[in-house]
C-alpha positions in Angstrom: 0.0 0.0 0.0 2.6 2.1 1.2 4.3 1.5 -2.3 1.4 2.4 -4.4 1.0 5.6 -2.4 4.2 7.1 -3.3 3.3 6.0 -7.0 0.2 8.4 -6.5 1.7 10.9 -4.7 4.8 10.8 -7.6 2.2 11.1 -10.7 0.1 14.3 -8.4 3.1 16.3 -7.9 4.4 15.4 -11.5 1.1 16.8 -12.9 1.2 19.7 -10.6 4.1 20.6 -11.6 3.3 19.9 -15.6 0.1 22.3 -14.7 2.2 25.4 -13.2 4.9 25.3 -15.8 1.9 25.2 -18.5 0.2 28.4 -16.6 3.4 30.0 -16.4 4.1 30.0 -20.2 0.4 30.8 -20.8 0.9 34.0 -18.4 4.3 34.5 -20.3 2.7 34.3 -23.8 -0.4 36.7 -22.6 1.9 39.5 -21.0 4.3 39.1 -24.2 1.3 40.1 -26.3 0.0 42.8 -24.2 3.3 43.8 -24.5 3.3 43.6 -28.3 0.0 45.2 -28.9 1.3 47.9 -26.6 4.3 48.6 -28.3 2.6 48.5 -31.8 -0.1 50.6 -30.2 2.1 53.3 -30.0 4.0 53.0 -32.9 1.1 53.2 -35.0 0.2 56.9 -33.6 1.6 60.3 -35.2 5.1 61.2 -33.9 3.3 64.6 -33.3 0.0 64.6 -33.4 -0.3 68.6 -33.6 2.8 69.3 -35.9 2.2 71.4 -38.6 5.5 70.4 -40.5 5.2 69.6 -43.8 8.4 67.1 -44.9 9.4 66.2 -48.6 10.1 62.7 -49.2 12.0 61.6 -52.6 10.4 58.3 -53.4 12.3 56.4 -57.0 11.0 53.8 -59.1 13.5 51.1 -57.5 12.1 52.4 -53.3 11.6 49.5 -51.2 9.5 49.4 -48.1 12.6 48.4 -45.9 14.5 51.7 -47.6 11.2 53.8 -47.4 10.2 52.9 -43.6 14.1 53.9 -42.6 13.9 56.9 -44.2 10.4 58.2 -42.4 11.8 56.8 -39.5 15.4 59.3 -40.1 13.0 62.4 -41.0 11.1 61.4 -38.2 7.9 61.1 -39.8 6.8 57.8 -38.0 7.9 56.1 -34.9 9.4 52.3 -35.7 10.8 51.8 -38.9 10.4 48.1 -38.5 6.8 48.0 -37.2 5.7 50.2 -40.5 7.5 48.2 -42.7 5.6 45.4 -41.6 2.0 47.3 -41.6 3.2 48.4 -45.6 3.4 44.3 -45.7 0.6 43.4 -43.8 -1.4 45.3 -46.0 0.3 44.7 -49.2 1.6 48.0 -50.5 5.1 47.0 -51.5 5.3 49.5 -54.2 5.2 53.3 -55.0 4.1 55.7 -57.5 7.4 57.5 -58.1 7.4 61.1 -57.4 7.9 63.6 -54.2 5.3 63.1 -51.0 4.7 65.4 -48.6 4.4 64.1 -44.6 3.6 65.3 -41.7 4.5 64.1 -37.9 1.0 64.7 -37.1 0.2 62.0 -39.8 -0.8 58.2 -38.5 1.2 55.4 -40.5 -2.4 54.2 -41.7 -2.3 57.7 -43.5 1.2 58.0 -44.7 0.4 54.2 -45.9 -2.7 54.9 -47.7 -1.2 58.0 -49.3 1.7 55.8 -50.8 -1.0 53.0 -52.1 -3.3 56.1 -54.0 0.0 57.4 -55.0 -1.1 60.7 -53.8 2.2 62.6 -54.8 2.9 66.1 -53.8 4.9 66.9 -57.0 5.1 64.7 -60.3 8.7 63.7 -61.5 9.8 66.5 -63.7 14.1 65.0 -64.4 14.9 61.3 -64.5 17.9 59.4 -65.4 19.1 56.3 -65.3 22.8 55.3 -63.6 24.1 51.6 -64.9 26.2 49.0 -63.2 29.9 49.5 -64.2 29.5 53.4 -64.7 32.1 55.6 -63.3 32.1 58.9 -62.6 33.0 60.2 -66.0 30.1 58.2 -67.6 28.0 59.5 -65.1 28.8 63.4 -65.6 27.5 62.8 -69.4 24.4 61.4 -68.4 23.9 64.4 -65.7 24.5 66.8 -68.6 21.9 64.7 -71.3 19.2 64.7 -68.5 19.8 67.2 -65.9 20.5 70.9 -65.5 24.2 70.0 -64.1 27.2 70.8 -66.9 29.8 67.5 -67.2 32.4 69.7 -65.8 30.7 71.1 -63.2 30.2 68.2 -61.9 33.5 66.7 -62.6 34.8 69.6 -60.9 33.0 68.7 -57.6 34.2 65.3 -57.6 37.7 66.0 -57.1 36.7 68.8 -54.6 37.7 67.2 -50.9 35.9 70.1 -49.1 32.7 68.8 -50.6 33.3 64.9 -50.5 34.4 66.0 -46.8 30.7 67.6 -46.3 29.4 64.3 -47.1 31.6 61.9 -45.0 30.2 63.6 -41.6 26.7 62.2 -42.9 27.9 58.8 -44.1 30.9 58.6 -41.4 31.2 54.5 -41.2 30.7 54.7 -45.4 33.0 57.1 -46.4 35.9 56.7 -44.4 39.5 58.9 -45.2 40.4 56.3 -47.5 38.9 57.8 -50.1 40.4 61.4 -49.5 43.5 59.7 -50.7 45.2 62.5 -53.2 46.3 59.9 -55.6 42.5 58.9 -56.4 41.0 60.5 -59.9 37.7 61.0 -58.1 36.9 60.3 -54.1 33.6 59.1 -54.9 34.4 56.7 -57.7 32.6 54.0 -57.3 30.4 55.5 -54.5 27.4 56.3 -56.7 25.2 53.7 -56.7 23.4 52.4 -60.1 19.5 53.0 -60.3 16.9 55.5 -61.6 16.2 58.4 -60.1 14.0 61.1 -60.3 13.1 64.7 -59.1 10.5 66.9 -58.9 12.3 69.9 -59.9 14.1 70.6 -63.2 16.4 72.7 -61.8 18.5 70.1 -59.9 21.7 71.1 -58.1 24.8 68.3 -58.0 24.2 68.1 -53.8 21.0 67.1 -55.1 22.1 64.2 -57.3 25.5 63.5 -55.1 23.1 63.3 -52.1 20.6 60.4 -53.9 23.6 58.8 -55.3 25.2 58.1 -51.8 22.1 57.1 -49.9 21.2 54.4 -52.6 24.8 53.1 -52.3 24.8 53.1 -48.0 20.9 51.2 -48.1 22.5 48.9 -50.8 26.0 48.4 -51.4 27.0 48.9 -48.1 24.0 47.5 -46.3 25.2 44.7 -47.9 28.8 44.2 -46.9 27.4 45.4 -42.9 25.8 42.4 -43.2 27.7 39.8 -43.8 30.5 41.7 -41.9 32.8 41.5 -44.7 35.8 39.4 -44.9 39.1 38.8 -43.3 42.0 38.4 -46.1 45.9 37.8 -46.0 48.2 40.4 -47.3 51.8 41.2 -46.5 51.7 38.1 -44.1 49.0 39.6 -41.8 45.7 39.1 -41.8 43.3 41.8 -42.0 39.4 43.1 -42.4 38.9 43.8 -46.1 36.9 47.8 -45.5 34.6 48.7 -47.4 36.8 51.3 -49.9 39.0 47.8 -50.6 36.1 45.5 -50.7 33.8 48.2 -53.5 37.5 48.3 -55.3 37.9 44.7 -55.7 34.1 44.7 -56.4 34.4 47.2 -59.2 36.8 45.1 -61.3 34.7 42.2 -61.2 31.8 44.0 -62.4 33.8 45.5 -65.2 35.5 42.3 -66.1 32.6 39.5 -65.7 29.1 39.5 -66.5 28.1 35.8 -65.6 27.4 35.2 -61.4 29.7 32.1 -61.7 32.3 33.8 -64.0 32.3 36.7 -61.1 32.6 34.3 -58.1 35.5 32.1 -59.4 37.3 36.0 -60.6 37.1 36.9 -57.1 39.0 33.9 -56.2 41.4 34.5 -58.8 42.3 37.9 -57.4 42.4 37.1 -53.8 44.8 33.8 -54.2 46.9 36.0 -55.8 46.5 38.9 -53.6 47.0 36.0 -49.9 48.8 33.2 -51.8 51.3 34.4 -54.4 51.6 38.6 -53.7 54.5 38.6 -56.5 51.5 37.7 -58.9 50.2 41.5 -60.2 45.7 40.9 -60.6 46.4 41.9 -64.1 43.2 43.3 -64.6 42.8 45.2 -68.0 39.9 47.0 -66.6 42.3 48.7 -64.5 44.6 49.7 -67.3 41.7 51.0 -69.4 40.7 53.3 -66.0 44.2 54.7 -65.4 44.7 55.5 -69.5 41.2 56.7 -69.5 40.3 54.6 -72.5 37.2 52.7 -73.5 36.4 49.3 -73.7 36.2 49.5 -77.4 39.3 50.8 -77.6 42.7 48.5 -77.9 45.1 48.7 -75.4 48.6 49.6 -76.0 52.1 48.2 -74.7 51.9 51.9 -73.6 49.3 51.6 -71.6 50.2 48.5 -69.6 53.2 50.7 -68.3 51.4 53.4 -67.2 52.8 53.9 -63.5 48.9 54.5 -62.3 48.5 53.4 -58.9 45.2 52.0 -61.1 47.2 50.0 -63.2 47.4 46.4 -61.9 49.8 45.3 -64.3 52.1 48.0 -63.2 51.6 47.4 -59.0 50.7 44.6 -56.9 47.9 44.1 -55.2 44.7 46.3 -55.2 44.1 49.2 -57.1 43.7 52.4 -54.7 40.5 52.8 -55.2 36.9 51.5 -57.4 37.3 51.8 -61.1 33.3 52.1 -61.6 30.3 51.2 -59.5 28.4 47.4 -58.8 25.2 46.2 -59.2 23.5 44.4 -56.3 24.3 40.7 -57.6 28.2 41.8 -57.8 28.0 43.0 -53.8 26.2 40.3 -52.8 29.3 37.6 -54.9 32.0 39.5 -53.9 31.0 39.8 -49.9 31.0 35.7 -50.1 34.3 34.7 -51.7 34.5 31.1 -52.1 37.7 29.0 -51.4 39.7 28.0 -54.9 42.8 26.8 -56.1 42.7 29.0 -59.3 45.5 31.7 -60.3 44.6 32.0 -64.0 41.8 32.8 -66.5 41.0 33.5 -70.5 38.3 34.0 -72.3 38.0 32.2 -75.7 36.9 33.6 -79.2 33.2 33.1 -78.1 33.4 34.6 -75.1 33.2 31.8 -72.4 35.8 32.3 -69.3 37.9 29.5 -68.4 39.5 29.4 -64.8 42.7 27.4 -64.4 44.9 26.2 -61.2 48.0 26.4 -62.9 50.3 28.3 -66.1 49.8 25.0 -67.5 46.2 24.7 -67.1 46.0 28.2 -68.6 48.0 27.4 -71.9 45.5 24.9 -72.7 42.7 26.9 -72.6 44.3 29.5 -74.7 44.0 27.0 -77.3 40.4 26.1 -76.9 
């Protein structure tokens, strides 16, 4: 008896105790959601619900929720960035008439987000241009000039000003660090200005105007990008450092200017770093570069010339990394480049119909010069 008591008594105080763990996490779960709807409770009211500021927001053709919500959450238009990007989703508005909005503080996020779904613009896109992957800074002072009210070498002019690429580092301090304020570097912000389409609502655009868009699609893009994965650590001189971001949109720019194919632009990268960590006497050899330092085309022929050319561009004539981006980078070339994969190859051609073959060795590489 006295057995089958202790049984009992076991199996109660086990099912108590299965009962008050179970209330707990059901008390847990209730005061985690009255938490929850608290929070979003308040983050779904105005910032200010008797401002009468009125605050112009830029939105482009290529504006995502995530780069929209930051953005009202920076002008401080609405309270959580997070929690409106996921009312914009909640309610499926995941795109935007393009054009300039006016908001107000004193406006709810149902507002702001009903205003974006109408399209209910404050002013209609009156200059729009488009920026491609692999366009420098040159390329993109002609397109200024076609589209814009901005002169080619105005804007040129401005580039190599370091008072006015200073102005900008203090707003993208961790983004533009004093690597680029390096004197040997054609343009600061080669490289910096992100491909996309943008558009204003005034004709009479000034170059902070376009410099400003430029930037702040690169830092929600580009560099959002190597942020998150945190970059990568790589070997040079015998010690092993953090590739920064100047070094790692340099290394990114050849790529985009030499490949065009994801897997051609993934094995490159380890062509340039195993030569870079595993055999520094190897120069990259990257005609890109050569074309950049001698200012040349890519239809135009390269000479013996202009492999000697003692740019610190020219990667024929120094080892290692150019001193700075040749041209800008898509998206898919940030994403390749911040995920270097692990090979064993030192070489590559291209053959007559265009296909890029990778090779391990020099004798690798003389075989498929023949193909």
């Amino acid at each position: 008896m006295e057995k089958n008591s202790i049984y009992k008594d076991a199996r109660l105080l086990s099912k108590y105790i299965s009962l008050t763990i179970i209330s707990i996490l059901f008390l847990l779960l209730i005061l985690i959601t009255l938490i929850g709807l608290i929070v979003v409770g308040i983050n779904v009211k105005p910032v200010n619900a008797d401002s009468n500021e009125q605050v112009i927001v830029n939105v482009n053709p290529n504006t995502n929720t995530e780069m929209l919500s930051q953005e009202l959450s920076d002008k401080k238009i609405i309270r959580n960035a997070t929690i409106f990007k996921y009312y914009l989703k909640l309610n499926n508005i995941s795109s935007f008439q393009a054009g300039e909005y006016k908001f107000s503080p004193s406006m709810s996020p149902r507002d702001i987000a009903k205003s974006l779904e109408t399209g209910k613009v404050y002013l209609k896109t009156a200059v729009q241009y488009d920026v491609k992957e692999g366009s420098n800074i040159e390329l993109i002072a002609g397109i200024l000039e076609e589209n814009t009210s901005i002169s080619r070498e105005s804007f040129l002019k401005k580039m190599r000003d370091q008072d006015f690429v200073k102005k900008y580092q203090k707003k993208y301090p961790d983004m533009l660090t004093d690597e680029v304020l390096n004197k040997n570097l054609r343009y600061p912000l080669e490289g910096y200005l992100a491909p996309s389409t943008y558009q204003f609502s005034k004709k009479n655009v000034t170059i902070d105007d376009v410099t400003n868009e430029m930037l702040n699609e690169t830092y929600h893009t580009t560099y959002k990008i190597y942020k998150e994965n945190g970059g990568f650590k790589y070997t040079t001189n015998y010690e092993e450092k953090k590739i920064t971001f100047h070094e790692y949109l340099t290394l990114s720019s050849i790529v985009e200017s030499e490949m065009k194919n994801v897997t051609d632009k993934s094995r490159y990268i380890s062509v340039l770093l195993n030569r870079i960590e595993n055999n520094p006497q190897i120069t990259l050899n990257s005609d890109a570069t050569v074309r950049y330092a001698n200012k040349k085309e890519t239809t135009e022929a390269l000479s013996d010339k202009d492999y000697k050319n003692d740019s610190k561009y020219n990667t024929y004539a120094h080892k290692g990394l150019p001193i700075g981006p040749i041209c800008n980078i898509s998206d898919e070339t940030a994403r390749t480049t911040v995920n270097p994969p692990e090979t064993d190859y030192f070489y590559y051609t291209t053959t007559k119909k265009g296909k890029v073959l990778f090779a391990e060795n020099l004798k690798e590489q003389e075989k498929n010069r023949d193909k």
